[in-house]
DSSP file (Angstrom, degrees, kcal/mol; ACC not computed):
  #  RESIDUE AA STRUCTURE BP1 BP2  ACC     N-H-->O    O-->H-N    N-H-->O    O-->H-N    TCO  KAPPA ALPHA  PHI   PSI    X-CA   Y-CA   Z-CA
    1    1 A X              0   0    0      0, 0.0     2,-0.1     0, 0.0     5,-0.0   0.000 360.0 360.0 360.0 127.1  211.5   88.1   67.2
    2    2 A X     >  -     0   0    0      1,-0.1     4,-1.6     2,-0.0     3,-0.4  -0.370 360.0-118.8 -77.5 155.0  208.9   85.5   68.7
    3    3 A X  T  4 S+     0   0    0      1,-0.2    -1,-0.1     2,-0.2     0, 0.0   0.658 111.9  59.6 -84.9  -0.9  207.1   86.8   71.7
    4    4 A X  T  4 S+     0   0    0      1,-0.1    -1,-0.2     3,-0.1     3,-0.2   0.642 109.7  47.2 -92.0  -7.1  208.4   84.1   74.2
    5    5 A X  T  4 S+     0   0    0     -3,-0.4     2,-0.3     1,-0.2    -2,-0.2   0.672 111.3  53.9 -99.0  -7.4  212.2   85.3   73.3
    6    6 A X  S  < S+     0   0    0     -4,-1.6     2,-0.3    -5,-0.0    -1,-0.2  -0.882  75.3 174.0-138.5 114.4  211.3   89.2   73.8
    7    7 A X        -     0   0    0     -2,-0.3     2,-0.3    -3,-0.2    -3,-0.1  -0.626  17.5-150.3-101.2 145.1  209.7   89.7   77.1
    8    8 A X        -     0   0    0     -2,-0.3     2,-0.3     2,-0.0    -2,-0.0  -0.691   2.6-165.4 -72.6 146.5  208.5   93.3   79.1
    9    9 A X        -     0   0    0     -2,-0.3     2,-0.4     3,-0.0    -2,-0.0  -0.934  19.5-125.5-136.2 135.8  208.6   93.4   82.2
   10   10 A X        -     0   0    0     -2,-0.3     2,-0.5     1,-0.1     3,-0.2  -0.726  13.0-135.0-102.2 123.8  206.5   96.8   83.8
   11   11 A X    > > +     0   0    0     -2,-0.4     3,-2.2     1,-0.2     5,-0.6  -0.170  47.3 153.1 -70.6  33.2  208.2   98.9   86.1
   12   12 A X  G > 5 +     0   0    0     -2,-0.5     3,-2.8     1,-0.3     4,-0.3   0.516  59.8  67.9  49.2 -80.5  205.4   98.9   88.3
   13   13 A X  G 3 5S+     0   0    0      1,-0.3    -1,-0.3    -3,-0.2    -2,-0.1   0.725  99.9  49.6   6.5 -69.3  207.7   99.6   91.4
   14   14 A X  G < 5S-     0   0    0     -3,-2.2    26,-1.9    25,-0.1    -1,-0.3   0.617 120.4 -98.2 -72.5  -5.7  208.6  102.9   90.3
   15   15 A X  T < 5S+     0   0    0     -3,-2.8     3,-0.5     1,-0.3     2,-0.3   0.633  77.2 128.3 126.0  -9.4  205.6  104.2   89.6
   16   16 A X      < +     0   0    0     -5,-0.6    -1,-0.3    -4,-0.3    -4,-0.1  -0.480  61.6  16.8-114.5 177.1  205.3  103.8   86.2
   17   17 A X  S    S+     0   0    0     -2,-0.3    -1,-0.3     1,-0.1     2,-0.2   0.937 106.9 101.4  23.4  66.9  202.4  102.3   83.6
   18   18 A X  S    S-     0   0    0     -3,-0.5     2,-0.1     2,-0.1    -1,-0.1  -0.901  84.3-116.3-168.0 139.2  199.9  102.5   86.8
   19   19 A X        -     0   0    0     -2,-0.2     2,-0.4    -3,-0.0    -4,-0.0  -0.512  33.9-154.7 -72.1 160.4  197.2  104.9   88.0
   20   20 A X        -     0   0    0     -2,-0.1     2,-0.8    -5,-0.0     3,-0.1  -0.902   5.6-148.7-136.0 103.8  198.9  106.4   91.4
   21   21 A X    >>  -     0   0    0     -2,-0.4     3,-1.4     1,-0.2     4,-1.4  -0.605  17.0-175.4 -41.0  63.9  196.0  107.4   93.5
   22   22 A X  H 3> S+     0   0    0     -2,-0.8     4,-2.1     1,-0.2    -1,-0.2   0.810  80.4  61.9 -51.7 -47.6  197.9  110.4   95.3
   23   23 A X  H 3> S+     0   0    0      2,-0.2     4,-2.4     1,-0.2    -1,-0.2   0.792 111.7  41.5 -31.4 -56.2  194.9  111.2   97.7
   24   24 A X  H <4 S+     0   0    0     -3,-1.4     3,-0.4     2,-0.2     4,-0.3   0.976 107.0  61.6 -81.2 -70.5  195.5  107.3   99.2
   25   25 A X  H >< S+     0   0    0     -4,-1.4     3,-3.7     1,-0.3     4,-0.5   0.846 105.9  49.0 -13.8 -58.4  199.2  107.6   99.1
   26   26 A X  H >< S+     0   0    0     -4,-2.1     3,-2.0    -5,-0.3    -1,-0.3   0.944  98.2  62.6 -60.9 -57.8  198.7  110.4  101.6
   27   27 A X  T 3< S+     0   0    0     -4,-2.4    -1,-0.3    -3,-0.4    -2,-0.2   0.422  93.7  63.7 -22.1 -21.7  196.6  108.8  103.8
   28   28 A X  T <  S+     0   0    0     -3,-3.7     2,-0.6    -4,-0.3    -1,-0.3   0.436  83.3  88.5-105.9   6.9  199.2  106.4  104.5
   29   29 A X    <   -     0   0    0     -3,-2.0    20,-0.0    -4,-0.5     6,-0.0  -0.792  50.6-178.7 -97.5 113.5  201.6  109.3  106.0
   30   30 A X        +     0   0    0     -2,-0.6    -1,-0.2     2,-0.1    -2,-0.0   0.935  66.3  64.8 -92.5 -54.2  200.8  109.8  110.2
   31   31 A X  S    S-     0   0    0      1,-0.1    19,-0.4     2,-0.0     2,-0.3   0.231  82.6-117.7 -63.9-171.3  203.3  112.5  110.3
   32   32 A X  S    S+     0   0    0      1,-0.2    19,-0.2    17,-0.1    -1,-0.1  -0.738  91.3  13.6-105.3 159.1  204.1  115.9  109.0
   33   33 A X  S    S+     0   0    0     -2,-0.3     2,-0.7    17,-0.3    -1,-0.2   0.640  87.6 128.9  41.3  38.2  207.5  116.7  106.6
   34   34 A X        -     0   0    0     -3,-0.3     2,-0.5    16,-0.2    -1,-0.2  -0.874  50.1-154.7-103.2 110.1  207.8  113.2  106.1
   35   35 A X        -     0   0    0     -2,-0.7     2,-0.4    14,-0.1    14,-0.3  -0.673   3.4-159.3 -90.6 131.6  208.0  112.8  102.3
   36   36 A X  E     -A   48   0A   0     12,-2.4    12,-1.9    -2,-0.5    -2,-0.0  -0.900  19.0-125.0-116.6  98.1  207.0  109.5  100.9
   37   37 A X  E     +A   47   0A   0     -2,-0.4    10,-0.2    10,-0.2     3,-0.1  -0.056  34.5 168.3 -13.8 118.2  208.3  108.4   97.1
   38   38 A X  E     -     0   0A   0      8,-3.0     2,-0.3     1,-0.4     9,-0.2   0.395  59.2  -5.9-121.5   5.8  205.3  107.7   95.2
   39   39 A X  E     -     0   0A   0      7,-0.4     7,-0.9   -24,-0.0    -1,-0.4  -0.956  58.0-145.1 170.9 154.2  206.9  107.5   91.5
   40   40 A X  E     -A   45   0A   0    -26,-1.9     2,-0.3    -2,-0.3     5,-0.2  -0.981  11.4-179.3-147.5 173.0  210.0  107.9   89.7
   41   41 A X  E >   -A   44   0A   0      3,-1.4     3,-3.2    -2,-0.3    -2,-0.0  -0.881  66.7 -41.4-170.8 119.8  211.3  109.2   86.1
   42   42 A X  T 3  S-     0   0    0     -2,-0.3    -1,-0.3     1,-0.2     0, 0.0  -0.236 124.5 -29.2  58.5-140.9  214.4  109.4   84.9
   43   43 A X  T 3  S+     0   0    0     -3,-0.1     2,-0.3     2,-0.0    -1,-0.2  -0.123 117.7 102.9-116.8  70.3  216.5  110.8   87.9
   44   44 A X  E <   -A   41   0A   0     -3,-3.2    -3,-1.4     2,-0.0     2,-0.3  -0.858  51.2-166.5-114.5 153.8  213.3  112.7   89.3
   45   45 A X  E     -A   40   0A   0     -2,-0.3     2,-0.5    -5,-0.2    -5,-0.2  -0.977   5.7-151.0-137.7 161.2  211.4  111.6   92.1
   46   46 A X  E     -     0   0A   0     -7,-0.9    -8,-3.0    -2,-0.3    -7,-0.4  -0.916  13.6-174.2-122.7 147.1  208.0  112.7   93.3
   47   47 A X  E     -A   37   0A   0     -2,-0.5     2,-0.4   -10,-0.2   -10,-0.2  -0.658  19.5-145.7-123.9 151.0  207.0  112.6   96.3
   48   48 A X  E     +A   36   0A   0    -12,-1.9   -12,-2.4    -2,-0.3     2,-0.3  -0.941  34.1 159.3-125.7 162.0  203.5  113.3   98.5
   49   49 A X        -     0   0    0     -2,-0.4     2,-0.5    64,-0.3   -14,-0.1  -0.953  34.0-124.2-158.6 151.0  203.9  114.8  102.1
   50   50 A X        -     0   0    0    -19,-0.4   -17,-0.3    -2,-0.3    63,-0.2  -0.879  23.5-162.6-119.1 125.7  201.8  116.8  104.8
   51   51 A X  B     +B  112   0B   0     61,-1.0    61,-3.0    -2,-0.5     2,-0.2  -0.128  16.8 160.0-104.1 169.8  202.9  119.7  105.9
   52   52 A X        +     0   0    0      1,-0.4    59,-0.1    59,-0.2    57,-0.1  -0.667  51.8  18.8 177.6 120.7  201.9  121.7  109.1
   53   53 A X  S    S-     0   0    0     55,-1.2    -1,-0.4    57,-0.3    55,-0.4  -0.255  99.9 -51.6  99.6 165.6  203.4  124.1  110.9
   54   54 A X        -     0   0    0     53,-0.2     2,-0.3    -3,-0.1    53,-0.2  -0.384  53.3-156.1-116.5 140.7  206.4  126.5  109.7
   55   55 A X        -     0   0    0     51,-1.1     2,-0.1    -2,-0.1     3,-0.1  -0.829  29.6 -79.5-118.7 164.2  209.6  124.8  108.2
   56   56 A X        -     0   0    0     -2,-0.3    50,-0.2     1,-0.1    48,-0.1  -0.351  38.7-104.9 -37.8 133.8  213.0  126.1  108.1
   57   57 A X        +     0   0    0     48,-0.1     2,-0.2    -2,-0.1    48,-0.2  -0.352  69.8 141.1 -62.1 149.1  214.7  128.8  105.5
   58   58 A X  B     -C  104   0C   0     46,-1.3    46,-2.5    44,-0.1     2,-0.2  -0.896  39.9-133.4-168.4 177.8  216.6  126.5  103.5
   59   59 A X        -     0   0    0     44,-0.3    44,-0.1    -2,-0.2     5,-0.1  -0.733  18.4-147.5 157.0-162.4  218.0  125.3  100.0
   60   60 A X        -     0   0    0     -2,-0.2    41,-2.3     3,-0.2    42,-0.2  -0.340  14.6-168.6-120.8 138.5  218.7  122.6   97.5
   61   61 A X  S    S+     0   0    0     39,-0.2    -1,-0.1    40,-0.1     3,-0.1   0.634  80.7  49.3 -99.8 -31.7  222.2  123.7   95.6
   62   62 A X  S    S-     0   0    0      1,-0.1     2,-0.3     2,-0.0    38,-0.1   0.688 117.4  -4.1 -85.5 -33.2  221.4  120.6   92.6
   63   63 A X  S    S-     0   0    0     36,-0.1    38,-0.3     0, 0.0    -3,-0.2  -0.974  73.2 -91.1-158.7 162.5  218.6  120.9   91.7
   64   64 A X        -     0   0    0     -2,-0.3     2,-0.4    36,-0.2    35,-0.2  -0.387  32.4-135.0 -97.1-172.4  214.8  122.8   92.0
   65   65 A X  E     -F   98   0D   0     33,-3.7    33,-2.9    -5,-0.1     2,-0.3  -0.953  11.7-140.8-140.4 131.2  212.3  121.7   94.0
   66   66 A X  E     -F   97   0D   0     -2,-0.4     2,-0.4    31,-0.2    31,-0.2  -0.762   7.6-161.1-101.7 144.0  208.3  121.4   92.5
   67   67 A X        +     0   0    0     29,-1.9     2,-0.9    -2,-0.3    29,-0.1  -0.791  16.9 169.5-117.1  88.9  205.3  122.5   95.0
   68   68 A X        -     0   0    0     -2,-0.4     2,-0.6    27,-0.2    27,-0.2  -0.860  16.2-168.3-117.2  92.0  201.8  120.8   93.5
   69   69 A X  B     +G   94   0E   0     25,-1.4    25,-0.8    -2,-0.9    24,-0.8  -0.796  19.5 175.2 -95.4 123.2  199.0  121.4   96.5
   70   70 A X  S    S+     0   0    0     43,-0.7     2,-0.2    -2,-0.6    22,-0.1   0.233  70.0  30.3-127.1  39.2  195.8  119.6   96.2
   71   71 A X  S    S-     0   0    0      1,-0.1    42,-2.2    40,-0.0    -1,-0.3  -0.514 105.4  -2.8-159.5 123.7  194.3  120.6   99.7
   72   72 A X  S    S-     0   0    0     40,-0.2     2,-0.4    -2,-0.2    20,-0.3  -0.428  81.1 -57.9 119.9-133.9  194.8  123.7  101.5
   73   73 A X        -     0   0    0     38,-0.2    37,-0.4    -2,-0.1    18,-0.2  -0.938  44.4-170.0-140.0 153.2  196.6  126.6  101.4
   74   74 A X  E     -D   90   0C   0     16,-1.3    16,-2.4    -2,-0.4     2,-0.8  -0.816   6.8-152.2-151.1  96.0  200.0  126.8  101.3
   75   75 A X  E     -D   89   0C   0     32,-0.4    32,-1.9    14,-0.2     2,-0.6  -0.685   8.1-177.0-108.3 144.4  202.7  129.6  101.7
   76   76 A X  E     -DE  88 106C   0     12,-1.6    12,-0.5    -2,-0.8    30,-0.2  -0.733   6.4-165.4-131.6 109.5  205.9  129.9  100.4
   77   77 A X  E     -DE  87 105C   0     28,-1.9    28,-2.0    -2,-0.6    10,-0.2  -0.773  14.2-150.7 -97.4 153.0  209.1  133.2  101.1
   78   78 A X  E     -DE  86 104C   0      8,-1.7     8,-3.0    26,-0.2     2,-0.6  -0.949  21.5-158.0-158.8 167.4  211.5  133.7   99.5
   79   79 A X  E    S- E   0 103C   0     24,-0.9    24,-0.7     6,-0.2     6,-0.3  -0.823  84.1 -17.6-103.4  88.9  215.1  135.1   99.8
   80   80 A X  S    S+     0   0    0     -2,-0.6     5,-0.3     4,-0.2    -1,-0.2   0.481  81.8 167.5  90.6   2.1  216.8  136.3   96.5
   81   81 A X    >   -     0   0    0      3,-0.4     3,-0.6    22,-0.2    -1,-0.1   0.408  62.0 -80.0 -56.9-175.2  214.6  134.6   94.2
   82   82 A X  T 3  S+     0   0    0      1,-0.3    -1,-0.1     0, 0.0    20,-0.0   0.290 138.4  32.9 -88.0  13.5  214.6  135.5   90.0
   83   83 A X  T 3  S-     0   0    0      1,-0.4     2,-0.4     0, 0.0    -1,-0.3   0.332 123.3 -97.9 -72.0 -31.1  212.3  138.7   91.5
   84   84 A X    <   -     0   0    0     -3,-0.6    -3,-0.4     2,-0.0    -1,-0.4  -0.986  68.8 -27.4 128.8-149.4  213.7  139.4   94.9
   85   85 A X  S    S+     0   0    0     -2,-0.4     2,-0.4    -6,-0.3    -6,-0.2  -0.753  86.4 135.0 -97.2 144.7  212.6  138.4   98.3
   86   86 A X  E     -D   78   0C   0     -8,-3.0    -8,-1.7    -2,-0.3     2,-0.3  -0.999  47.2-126.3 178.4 171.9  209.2  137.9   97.9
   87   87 A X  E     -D   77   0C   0     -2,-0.4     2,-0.2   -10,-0.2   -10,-0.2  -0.953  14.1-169.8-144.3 163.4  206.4  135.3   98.8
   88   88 A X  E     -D   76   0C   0    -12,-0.5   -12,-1.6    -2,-0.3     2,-0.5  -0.848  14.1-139.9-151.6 166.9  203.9  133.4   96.7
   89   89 A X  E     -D   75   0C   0     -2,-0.2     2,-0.8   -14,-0.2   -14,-0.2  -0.909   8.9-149.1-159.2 115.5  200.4  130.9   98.1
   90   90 A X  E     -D   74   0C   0    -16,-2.4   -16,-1.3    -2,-0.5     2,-0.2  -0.797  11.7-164.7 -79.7 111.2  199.3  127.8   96.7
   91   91 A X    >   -     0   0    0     -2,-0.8     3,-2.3   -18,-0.2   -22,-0.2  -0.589  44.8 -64.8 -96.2-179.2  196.0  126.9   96.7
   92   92 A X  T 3  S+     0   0    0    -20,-0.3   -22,-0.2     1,-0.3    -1,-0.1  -0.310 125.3  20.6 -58.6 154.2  194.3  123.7   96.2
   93   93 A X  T 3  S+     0   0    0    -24,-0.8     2,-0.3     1,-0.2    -1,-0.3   0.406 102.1  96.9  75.1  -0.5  195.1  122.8   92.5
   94   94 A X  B <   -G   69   0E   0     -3,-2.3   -25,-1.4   -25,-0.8    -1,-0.2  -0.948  49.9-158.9-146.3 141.7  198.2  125.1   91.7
   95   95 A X        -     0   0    0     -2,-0.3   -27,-0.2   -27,-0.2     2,-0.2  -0.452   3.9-168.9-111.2-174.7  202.0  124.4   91.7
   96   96 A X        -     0   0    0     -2,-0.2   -29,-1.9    -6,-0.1     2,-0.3  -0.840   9.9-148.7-163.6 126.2  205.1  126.5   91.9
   97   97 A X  E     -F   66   0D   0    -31,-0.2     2,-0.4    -2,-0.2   -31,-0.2  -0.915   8.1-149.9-101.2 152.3  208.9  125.6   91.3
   98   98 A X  E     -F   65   0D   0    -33,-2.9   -33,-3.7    -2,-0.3     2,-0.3  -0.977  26.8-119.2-115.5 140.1  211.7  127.3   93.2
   99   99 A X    >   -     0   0    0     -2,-0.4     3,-2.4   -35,-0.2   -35,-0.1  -0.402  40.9 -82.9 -72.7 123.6  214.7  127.5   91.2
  100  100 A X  T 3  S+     0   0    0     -2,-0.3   -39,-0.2     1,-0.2   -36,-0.2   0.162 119.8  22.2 -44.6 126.1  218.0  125.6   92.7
  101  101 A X  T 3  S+     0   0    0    -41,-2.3     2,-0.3     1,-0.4    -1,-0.2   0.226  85.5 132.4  82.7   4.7  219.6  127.8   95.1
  102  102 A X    <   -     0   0    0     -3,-2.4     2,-0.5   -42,-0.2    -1,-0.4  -0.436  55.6-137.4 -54.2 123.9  216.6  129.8   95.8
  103  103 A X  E     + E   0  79C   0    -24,-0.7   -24,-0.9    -2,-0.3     2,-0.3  -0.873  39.0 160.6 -90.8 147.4  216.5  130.0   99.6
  104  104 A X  E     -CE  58  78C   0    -46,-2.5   -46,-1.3    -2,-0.5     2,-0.3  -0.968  36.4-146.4-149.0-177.9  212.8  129.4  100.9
  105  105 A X  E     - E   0  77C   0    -28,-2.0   -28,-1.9    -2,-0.3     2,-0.2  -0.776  13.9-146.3-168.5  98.8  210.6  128.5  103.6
  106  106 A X  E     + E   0  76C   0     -2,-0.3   -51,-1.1   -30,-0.2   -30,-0.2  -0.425  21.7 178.2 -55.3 127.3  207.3  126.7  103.2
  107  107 A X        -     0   0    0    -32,-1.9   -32,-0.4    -2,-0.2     2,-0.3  -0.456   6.8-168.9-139.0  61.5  204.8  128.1  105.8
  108  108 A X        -     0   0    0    -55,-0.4   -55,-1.2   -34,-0.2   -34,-0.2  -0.307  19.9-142.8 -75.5 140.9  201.2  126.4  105.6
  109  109 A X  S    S-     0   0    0     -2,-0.3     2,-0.3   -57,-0.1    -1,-0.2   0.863  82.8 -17.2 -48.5 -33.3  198.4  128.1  107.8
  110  110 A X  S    S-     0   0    0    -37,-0.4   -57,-0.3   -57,-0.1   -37,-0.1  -0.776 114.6 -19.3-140.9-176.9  197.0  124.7  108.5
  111  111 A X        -     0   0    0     -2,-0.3     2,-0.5   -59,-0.1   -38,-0.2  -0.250  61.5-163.7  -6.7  96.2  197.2  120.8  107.1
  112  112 A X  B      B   51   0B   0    -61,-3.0   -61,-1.0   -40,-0.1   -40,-0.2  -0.843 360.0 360.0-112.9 118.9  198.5  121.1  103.6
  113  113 A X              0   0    0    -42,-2.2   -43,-0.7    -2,-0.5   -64,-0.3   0.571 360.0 360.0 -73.8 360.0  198.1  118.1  101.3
């Protein structure tokens, strides 16, 4: 196959064969617990947000839900989880998943990137 009759085209759009500057992504967010698609894969999407201030118990019946914080401190209950009720804190650098149908409620002390 000659290369003008098999073409690429780079999904660019989604996210994908590009560095994605997360830091700058964020920046572009004025509010709080709005989450912005920054990428996609498969049928995942990831998303950057800043949180502040106490959210609602709640949660997702399809699928689990990833927590990656890379500024500030971030804490997380939960209700019935694969331990118990229990709580867990992200600092900068460290993730967490809660597993789908885990009830929780993210609760950062301050700004959380």
């Amino acid at each position: 196959m000659s290369a003008s009759t098999h073409s690429q085209t780079t999904p660019t759009a989604r996210g994908q064969c590009e560095a994605i500057d997360l830091a700058s992504k964020i920046a572009l967010i004025d509010g709080h617990w709005q989450p912005r698609v920054v990428a996609e894969m498969n049928d995942y999407q990831f998303k950057v947000v800043k949180l502040e201030g106490d959210f609602v118990w709640h949660k997702h019946s399809d699928t689990d839900e990833t927590f990656i914080v890379l500024d500030g401190e971030l804490h997380i209950d939960f209700r019935d989880g694969p331990s118990g009720d229990g709580s867990i804190v992200l600092c900068a650098g460290q993730m967490a998943v809660v597993p789908k149908g885990v009830e929780h409620k993210p609760s950062p002390a301050r700004m959380v990137k």
